[in-house]
N, C-alpha and C positions, 0 to 999 in steps of 0.2 A: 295670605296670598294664594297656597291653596284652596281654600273653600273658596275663593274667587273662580281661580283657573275651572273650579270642576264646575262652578256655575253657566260660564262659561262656554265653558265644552255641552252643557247639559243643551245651550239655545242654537248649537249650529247643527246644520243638515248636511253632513259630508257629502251627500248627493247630490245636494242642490248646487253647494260649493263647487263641487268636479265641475257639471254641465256648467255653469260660468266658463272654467278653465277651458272644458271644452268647447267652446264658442270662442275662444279668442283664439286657439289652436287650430278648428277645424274650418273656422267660418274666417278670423282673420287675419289667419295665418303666422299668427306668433311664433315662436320656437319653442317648444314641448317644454325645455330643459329649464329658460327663463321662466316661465309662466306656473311651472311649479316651484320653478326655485322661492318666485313673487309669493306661494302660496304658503311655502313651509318658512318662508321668514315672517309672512303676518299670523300664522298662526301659530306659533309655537308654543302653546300650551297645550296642542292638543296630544292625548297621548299616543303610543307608537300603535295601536293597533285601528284608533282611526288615520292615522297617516299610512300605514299599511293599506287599508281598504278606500282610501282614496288615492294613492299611487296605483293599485290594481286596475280602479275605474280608468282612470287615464289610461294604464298601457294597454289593457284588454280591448278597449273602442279604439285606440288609435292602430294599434298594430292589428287588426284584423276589420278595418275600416271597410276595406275592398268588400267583403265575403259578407260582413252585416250589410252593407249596404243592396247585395243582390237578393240578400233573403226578406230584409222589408220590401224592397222590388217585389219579389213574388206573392206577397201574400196583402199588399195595400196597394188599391187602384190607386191610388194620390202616391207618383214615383221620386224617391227621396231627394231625389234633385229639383222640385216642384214643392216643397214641403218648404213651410215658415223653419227660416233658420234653427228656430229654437227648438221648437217641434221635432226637426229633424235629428239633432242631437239628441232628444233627450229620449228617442225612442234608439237613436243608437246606443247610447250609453247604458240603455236599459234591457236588452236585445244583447250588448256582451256581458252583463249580470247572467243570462239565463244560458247563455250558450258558452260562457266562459271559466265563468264564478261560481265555483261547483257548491261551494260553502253559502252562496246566498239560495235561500229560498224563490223560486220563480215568482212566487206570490208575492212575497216582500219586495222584488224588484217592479212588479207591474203593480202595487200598491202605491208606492212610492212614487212612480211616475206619474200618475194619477191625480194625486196630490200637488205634487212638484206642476205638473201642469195648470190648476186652478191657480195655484199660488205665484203663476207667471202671466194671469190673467186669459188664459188661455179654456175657461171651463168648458167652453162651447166644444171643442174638443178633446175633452177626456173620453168620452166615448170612441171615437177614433184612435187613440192612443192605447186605450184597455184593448182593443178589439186587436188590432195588428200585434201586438207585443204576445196576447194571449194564444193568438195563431203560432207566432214563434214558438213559443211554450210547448204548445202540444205538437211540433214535427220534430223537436230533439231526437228522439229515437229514431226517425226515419228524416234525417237532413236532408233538404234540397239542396241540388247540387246542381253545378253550368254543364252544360254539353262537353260531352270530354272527345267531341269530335275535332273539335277547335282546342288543339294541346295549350299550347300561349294562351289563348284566353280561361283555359280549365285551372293552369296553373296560377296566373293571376291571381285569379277569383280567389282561389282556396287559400293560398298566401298573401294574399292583399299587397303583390308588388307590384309596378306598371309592366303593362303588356313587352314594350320595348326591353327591359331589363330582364324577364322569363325570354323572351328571343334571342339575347346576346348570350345570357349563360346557357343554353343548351346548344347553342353557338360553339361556345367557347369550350362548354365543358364537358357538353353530354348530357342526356336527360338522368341518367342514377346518380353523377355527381350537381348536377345543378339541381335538383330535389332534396340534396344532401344540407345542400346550404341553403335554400329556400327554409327548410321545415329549421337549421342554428339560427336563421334569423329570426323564428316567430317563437324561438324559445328564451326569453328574456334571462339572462342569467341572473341571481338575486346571491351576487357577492362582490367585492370590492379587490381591484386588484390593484395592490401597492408598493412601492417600493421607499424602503429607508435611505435618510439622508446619511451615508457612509462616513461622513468628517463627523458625527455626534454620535452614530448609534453604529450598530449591525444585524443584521437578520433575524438572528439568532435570539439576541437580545430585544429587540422591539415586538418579535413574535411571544417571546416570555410575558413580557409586558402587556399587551393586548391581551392574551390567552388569560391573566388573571383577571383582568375584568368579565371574565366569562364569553369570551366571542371568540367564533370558530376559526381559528388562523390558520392555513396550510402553505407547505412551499407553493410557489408556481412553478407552471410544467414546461415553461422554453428558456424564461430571462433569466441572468445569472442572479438577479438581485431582485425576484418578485416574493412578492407574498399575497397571494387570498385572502380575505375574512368575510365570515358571514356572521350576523348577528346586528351589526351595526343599526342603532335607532336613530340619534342624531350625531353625525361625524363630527362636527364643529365644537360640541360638547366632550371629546376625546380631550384627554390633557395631552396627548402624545402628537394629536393635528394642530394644536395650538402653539406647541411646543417646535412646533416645524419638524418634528422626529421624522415625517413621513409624506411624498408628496403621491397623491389618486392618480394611476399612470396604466392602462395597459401593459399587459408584457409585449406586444408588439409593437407600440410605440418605444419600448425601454429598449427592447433590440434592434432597432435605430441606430441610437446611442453607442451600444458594446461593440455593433460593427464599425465604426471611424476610429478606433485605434485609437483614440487623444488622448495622450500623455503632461504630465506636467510642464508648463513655460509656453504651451502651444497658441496659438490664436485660432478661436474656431467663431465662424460667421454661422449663424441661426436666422434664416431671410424671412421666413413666414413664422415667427415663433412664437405667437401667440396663441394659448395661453402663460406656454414658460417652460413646459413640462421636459421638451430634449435640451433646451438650455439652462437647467438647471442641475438636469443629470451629467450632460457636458460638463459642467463649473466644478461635481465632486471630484472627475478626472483628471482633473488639475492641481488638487492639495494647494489650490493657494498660490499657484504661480502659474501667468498666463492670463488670457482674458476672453472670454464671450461678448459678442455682440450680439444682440439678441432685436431684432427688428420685425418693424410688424407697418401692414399700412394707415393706419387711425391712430391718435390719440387715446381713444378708447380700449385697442388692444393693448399698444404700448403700456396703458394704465394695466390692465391685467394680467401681463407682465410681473409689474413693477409691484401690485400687489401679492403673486405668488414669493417673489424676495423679499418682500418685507417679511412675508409666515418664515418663512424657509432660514429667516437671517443670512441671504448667500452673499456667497464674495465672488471678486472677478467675473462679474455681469452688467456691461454696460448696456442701457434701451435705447433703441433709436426709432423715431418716425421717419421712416423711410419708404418709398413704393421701389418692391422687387424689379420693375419693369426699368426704372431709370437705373442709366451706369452707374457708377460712384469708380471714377476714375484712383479716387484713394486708395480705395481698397483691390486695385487689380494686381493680380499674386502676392497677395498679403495673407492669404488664408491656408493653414494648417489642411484645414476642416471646413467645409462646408455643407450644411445641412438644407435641401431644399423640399421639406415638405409642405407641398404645393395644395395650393387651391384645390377640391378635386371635389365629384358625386358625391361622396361619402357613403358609396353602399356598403361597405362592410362594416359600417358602424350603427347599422338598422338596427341591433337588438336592443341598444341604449337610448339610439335616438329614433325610434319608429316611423315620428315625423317627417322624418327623410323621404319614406315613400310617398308622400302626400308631393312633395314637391318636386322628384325626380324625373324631368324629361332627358330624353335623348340629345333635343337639340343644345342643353345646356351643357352635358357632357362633351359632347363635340365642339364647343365653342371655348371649354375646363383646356383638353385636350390642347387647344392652340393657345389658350392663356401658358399652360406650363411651357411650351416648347420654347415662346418667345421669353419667358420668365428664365427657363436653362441659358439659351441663349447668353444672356448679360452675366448671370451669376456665375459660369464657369469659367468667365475670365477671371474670378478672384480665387482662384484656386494656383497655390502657387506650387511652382515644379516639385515634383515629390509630395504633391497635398493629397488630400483626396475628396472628391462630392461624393454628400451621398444622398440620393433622390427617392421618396418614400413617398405613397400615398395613402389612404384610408378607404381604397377603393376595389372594386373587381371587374372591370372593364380595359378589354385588351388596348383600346384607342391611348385610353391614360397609362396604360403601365407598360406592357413589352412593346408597344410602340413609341411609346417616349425612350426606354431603353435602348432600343435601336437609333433615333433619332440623337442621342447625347453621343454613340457609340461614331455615329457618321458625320455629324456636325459640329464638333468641340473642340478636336484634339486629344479628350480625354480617352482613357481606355477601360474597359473593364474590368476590374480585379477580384479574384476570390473573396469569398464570405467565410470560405472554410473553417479559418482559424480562428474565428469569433461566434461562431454557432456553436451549441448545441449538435452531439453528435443524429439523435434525430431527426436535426432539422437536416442533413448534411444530402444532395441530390447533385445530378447532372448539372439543373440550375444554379446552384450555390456555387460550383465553381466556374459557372460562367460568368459570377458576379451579380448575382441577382434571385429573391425570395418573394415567392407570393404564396402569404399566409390567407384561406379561406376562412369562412368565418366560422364551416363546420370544423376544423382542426383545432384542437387543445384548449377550447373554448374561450378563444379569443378576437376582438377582433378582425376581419380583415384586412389584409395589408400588402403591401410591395414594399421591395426594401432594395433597393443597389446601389454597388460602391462604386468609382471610377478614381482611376486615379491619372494626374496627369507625368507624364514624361519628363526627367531630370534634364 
């Protein structure tokens, strides 16, 4: 079976493979995360260092999409956007070899493309394709750069985020901290952040375990129950993920969770919870008595759900297909706990998922925006006296976060209560005891996020 696998491996062309990926990601707009996920289940003989250099290609051309794309602009009349789909990727994907991939040879990456070009029937322009790629090559040392007259459009360019999104953050934040998080999100972090399942294992212990497999385990720096690892080749291949020891979770998605207080016997409602991840962490807070409901709008989520409990082996997790938008009269003050991590942008989760930039407008944000208010709306009637919601996003836009804050503060009933006692004393600010955290994505290299509690009136 080995001498097969290396056989194998010997007739594919990671290159070639990427640019596929990449054409279904850039041209038809796939989701990043599927499309390699499609890639590292059909291939799974290959070994870690070309699945290494084919995870590279993806994130390098996709996260700096913007910025390749102006520099082939400058130096080929034929503008990328006018360029045969394939042609176009495969000079971008060759173009972040040279300006990204310090370990590739320029020559190896504009060889390759060359090839990979004939062998897509494309020969009539290999000439065209050597010629742009090898102009790239030779301005490394002296980078073209956009007008830095036009700040928004300078910062774009060089971050590859949309124009609208560099305008809200220097908006919002200021240009030294919106630069801050600009430059965390084009820095793809290459480690895994996890948290053990507490009814089987503990930290301490699952970190031992890991660590003798040789992979680099450290605490995490905010959740009370994170851990690190780098090293990881194939996760699935862990006896310890099989095992359900451990569910892949941010630490700011995990302090979610730590913030609602739920105690054993409680009822806690999860309305958008798929993949599983704060319903599952809810469920260990329980020991066994109590119940999650854990609802999503598809059959398809609810399935992926239903498939993290089956790894996990959890208890007291019931799924339901349900749309957050309709009432469910059942469930009004029935809930301990209410978790509404909402539909949202998802920019603070660009380091993972890059592709986010590709499809982030403004007008969808704004339209996120009045999806969540009317989604709070309905979900805070199930919050029963002395309960508490807690309203989280995955995003960095004031529309979705402190103005949804204020908007549950003036239109619910509810009130907003301390974080205090659930944080981390560095997390601990002004904000926090107004009942509310927004975690950037440059801070403790996680995620960004919002995170606030309400509670409602006895």
């Amino acid at each position: 079976m080995k001498t097969q696998n290396n056989m194998e491996t010997q007739n594919i062309n990671i290159r070639r493979l990427a640019l596929e990926s990449l054409i279904e990601i850039l041209e038809n707009n796939r989701p990043l995360h599927l499309v390699m996920a499609g890639f590292f289940d059909k291939y799974q003989f290959l070994d870690k260092k070309d699945r290494a250099f084919y995870k590279s290609l993806i994130f390098s051309t996709v996260e700096n999409v913007y910025y390749i794309d102006f520099v082939i602009d400058h130096f080929s009349k034929v503008k990328h956007d006018k360029m045969k789909p394939v042609i176009r990727d495969l000079i971008r994907m060759s173009a972040a070899q040279i300006l990204y991939m310090d370990r590739v040879p320029d020559s190896a990456a504009i060889n390759e493309a060359v090839k990979i070009a004939k062998k897509k029937s494309f020969a009539g322009l290999t000439g065209f394709v050597n010629a742009v790629l090898r102009n790239i090559s030779r301005m490394k040392d002296e980078p073209v750069m956009p007008d830095g007259k036009d700040e928004i459009y300078y910062l774009s360019v060089m971050y590859s985020v949309p124009c609208w999104v560099v305008r809200e953050w220097l908006e919002y934040y200021g240009k030294e901290e919106a630069v801050k998080i600009l430059e965390a999100l084009r820095n793809n972090k290459n480690e895994l952040t996890i948290r053990p399942d507490t009814l089987k294992t503990d930290r301490d212990e699952l970190a031992e375990r890991l660590k003798s497999k040789g992979l680099d385990v450290a605490y995490g720096k905010i959740a009370h129950n994170s851990l690190t690892v780098r090293g990881v080749d194939r996760l699935t291949q862990l006896e310890e993920f099989r095992q359900g020891l451990f569910y892949v979770q941010d630490e700011s998605s995990q302090l979610c969770v730590e913030c609602a207080g739920i105690e054993p016997g409680m009822t806690v409602l999860d309305v958008c919870a798929a993949p599983g991840g704060k319903s599952l962490y809810a469920a260990e807070f329980l020991k066994g008595k109590g119940l999650v409901v854990a609802r999503d709008l598809t059959s398809y989520k609810a399935s992926l759900i239903e498939e993290n409990i089956r790894r996990m082996d959890a208890e007291n997790i019931k799924v339901e297909v349900w749309d957050a938008l309709a009432a469910d009269e059942k469930m009004i003050e029935k809930a301990d706990v209410v978790f509404a991590d909402l539909p949202c942008s998802g920019l603070g989760v660009m380091s993972g998922k890059p592709d986010i930039r590709l499809k982030a407008k403004e007008e969808n944000s704004i339209e996120l925006s009045k999806l969540q208010k009317d989604i709070l709306t309905v979900v805070s009637g199930y919050v029963k006296p002395g309960g508490a919601l807690i309203y989280s996003t995955c995003t960095n836009t004031r529309r979705e976060n402190i103005e949804n804050f204020e908007f549950i503060k003036d239109n619910t009933g509810l009130v907003p209560e301390s974080l205090d006692e659930f944080l981390p004393k560095e997390l601990l600010s002004g904000t926090t005891a107004k009942g509310y955290i927004e975690l950037k994505p440059n801070e403790y290299g996680q995620d960004g996020f919002f995170i606030s509690r309400f509670r409602k009136p006895l």
